[in-house]
N, C-alpha and C positions, 0 to 999 in steps of 0.2 A: 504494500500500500504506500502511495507513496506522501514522503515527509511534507509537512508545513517549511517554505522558509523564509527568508525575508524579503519581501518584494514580490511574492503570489499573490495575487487577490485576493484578502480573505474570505469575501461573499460566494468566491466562486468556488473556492480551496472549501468552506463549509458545506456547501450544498453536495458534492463531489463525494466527499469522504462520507459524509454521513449517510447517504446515499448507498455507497460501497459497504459501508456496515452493516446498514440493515437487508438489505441484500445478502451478507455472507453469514450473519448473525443472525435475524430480525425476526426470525418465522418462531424460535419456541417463544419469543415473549410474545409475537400477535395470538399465539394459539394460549398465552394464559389469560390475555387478555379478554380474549370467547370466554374465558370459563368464569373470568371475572364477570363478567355481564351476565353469564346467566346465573350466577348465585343469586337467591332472594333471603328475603328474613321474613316474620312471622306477623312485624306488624307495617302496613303500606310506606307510611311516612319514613321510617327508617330505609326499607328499600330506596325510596326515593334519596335521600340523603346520600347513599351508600353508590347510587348509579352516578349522581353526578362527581362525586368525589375521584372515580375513573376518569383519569384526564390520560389517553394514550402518548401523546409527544412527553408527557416527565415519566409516564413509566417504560416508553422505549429508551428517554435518555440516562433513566439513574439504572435503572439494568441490565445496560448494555456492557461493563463490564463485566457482569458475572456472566453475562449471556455469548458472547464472544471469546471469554478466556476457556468456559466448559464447552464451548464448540469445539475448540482448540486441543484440549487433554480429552478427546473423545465423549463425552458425557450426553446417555443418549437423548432424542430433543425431547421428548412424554416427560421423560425425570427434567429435565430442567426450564421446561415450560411448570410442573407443579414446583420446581423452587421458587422461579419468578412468580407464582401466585401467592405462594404461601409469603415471601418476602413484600412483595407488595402489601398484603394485609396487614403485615405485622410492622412495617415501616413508610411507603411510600405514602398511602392514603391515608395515614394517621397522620404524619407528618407537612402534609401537603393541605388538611382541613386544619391544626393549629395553628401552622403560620398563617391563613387567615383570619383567625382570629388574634394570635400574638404579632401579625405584622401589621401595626395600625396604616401601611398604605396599601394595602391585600395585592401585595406582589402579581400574585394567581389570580387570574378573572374568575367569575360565579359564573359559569355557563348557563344557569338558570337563572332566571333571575326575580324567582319565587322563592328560594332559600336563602336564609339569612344567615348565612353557615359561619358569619362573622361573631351571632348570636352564641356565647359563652356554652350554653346550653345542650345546642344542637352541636358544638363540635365536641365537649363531653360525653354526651353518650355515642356518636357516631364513634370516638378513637373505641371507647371501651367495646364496645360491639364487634370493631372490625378487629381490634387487639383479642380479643376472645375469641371469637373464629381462626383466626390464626393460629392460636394455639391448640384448638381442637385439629383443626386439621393437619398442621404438624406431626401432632402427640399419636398419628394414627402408624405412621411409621417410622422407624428407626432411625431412617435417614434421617424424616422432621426434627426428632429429638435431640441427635446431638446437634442440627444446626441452632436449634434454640437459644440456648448460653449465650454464641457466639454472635448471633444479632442481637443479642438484646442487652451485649454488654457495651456493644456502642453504641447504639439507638437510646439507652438510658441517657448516657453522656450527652450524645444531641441534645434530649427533653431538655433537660439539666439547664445546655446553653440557651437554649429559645426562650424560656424562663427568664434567664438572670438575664439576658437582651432587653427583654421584656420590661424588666422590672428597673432598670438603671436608664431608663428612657429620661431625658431633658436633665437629668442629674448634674448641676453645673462644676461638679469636684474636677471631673477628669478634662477640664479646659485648663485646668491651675497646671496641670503639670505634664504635657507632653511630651516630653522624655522619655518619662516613669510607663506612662500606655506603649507609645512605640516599643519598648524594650517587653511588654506585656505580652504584645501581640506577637513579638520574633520569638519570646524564650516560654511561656507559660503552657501547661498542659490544657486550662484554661480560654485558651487565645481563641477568640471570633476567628481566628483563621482555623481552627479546626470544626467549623460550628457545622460543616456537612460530614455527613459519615456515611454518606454511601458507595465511594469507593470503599473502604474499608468494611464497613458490615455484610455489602452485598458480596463481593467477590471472597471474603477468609468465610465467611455463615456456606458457601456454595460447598468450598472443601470439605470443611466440618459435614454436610452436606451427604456428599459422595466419599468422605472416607480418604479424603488426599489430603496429603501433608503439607503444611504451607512451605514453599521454597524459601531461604535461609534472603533476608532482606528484603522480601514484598510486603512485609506490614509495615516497616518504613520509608519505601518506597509510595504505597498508597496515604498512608500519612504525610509525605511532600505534592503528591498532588491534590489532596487536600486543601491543603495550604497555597498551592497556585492558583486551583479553583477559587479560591475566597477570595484573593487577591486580587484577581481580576474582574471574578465579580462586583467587588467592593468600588472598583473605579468603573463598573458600570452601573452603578446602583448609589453614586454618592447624591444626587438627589432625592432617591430615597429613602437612603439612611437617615442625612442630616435634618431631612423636616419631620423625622418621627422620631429625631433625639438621642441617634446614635450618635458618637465621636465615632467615625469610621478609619481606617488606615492610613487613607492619603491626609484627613485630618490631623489626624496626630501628627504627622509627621510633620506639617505646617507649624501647627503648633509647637513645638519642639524646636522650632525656626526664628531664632532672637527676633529679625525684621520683620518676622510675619505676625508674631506673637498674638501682638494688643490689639493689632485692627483684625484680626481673624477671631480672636476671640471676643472681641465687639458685635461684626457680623451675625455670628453665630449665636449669640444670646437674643441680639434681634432677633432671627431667623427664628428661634425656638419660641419666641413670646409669641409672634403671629399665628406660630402652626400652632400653638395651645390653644391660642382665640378658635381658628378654626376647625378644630379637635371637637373642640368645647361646645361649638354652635352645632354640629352636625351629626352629633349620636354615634352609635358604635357601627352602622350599618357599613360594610367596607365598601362598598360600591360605591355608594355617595360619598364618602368617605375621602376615598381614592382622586374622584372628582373633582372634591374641594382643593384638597392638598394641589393635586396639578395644574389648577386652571385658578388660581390664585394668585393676582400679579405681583403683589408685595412678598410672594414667596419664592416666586421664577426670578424678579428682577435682584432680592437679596443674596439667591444661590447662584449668581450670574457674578456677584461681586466675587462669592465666598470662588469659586471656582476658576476667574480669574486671577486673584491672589495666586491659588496653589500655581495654575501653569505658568504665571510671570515668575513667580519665586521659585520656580524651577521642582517643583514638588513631585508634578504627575508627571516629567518627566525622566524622575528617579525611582520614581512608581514604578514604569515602564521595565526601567535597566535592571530593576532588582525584578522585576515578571520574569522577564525573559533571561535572566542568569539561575532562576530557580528553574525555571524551563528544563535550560540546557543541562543543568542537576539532574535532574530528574530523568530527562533522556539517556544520557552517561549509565543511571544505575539501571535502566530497565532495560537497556544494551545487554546487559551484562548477565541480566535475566534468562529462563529456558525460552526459546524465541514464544512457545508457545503461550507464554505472559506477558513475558515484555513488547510482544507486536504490535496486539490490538490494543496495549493499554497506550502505547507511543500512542497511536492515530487517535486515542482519545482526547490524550493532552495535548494533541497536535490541534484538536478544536479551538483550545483553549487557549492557544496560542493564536490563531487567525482571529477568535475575538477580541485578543489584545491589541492586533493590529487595526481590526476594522473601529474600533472605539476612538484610538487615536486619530486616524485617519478624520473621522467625523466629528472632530475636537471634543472628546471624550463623553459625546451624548449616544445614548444608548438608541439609536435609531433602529429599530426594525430590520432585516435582508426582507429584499422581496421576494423572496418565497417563503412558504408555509413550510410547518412539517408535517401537514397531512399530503402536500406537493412532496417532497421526498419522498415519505411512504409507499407513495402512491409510484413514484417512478421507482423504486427500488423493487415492483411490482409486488406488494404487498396487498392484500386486501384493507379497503377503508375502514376505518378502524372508529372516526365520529359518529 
């Protein structure tokens, strides 16, 4: 497959590869995906809750490593089409209806727009329902059972961070001292940059899984792409973050930044009084929500400054060179891997690296590619999966 480098397209270099993976990959997780639709439960509304919660583009993209690497060490597709189901219950769709509720700018659209799944309530009993099914159907075979432990000893950790994200929102301490956070985020077990864990849970839970051992370096290996993924997400999501109260990465780092210091941390307490106001006025519904926050001029024209500062003061710049230096880290060790891990995990973080470029490229606004990933799917000749 071939590598990400500098000066490919990234729009083009994404649609291409990921294309080519779900093509060589893609077919047991569409066929868990079947099975996820056809599950129901006992009483209607929760079915319904439970159908829209299937969002097929996050769970072809968080599964895809486990789905590619057991293509890979032979693992047949029936078995690891029911891993990826059984994983998905027990992590993606739990995980994917909290943050709409703990991310107060609901990252995830509501496909529906009858559920208010932003509603505390409804994504309480949805996790426990789907986290309970999960484990009944795990617990039926052996396989299921020893993979259990092992997703839910990093899946706990995630909860954990979405949590304390949650709860340190607008918190003005960690503007005092940007230093102390940057060095949080490089050295802590802790760190928002470990705050995904599906490279890590889905692909060691698959082994555990099937009864294979993990190769000597791949849990630190998926642990650095961890950390790259957040990375880059994080400078494509600094809009996001900063008006719902996060200090984010490339923040910190500003702040950490003598010249940058006072007027950034000026900016941003601005920033953060407005988004309370309109927090405040618009209830917890995330859709509306979501709305207010982006289409609020006093909040585009103050993150226009805050984001300014970072790329005059050289910030998102250095953003960049430490992305793409953990990049090239991370490539190095999974070289070095049985080709048949380190291949397809390359061409994953090879996504992740044409995101980095296509963000810059677009002065670090998170613009859309024009195509869908129902448009890949579909060209990777998959059946339609919405």
């Amino acid at each position: 497959m071939r590598r990400f480098s500098t000066g490919t397209d990234p729009v083009g270099y994404d649609f291409r590869t990921m294309v080519e993976l779900l093509a060589l990959y893609g077919r047991p997780i569409a066929l868990a995906i079947s099975q996820l639709r056809t599950m129901d439960f006992l009483f209607p509304r929760m079915s319904r809750l439970y159908q829209d919660a299937v969002d097929p583009g996050l769970l072809f993209r968080q599964t895809m490593p486990a789905a590619a690497v057991g293509a890979r060490i032979g693992v047949d597709p029936e078995a690891l089409a029911e891993y990826v189901k059984i994983y998905a219950l027990g992590q993606t769709l739990i995980l994917n209806n909290m943050d709409r509720h703990l991310d107060l700018s609901a990252s995830y659209s509501i496909r529906d727009p009858a559920l208010l799944l932003a509603d505390v309530n409804s994504t309480m009993c949805l996790s426990v329902t789907s986290l309970l099914t999960m484990v009944r159907e795990a617990s039926l075979t052996p396989a299921g059972v020893r993979a259990l432990p092992v997703m839910a000893e990093v899946t706990a950790e995630i909860v954990q961070s979405m949590y304390d994200n949650y709860a340190v929102r607008f918190d003005p301490a960690p503007l005092e001292d940007g230093e102390s956070l940057v060095n949080w985020y490089r050295m802590d077990a802790r760190s928002r940059h470990l705050g995904s864990g599906f490279y890590s849970s889905g692909l060691l839970g698959l082994l555990a899984y099937v009864g294979e051992p993990v190769p000597d370096g791949l849990a630190d290996r998926l642990c650095d792409m961890r950390r790259l993924r957040q990375r880059v997400d994080e400078l494509a999501d600094l809009f996001e973050d900063t008006v719902t109260g996060l200090v984010s990465y490339p923040v910190a780092k500003g702040l950490a930044e003598p010249t940058l210091n006072a007027d950034l941390r000026h900016s941003i307490s601005r920033l953060w009084i407005r988004a309370q106001q309109v927090i405040g006025s618009h209830g917890r519904h995330a859709g509306v929500l979501h709305r207010a926050l982006t289409g609020d001029t006093e909040l585009n024209e103050t993150h226009s400054a805050i984001l300014e500062m970072l790329v005059s003061g050289g910030i998102m710049r250095e953003c960049y060179r430490e992305a793409d230096l953990l990049w090239r880290e991370i490539a190095l060790g999974l070289d070095a891997l049985d080709p048949r891990f380190g291949e397809p995990l390359l061409a994953i973080i090879d996504l992740k690296r044409a995101l980095l470029d296509r963000l810059a490229m677009n002065g670090w606004q998170d613009n859309p590619p024009p195509h869908t990933f129902q448009e890949m799917i579909e060209a990777a000749g998959l059946e339609a999966t919405t």
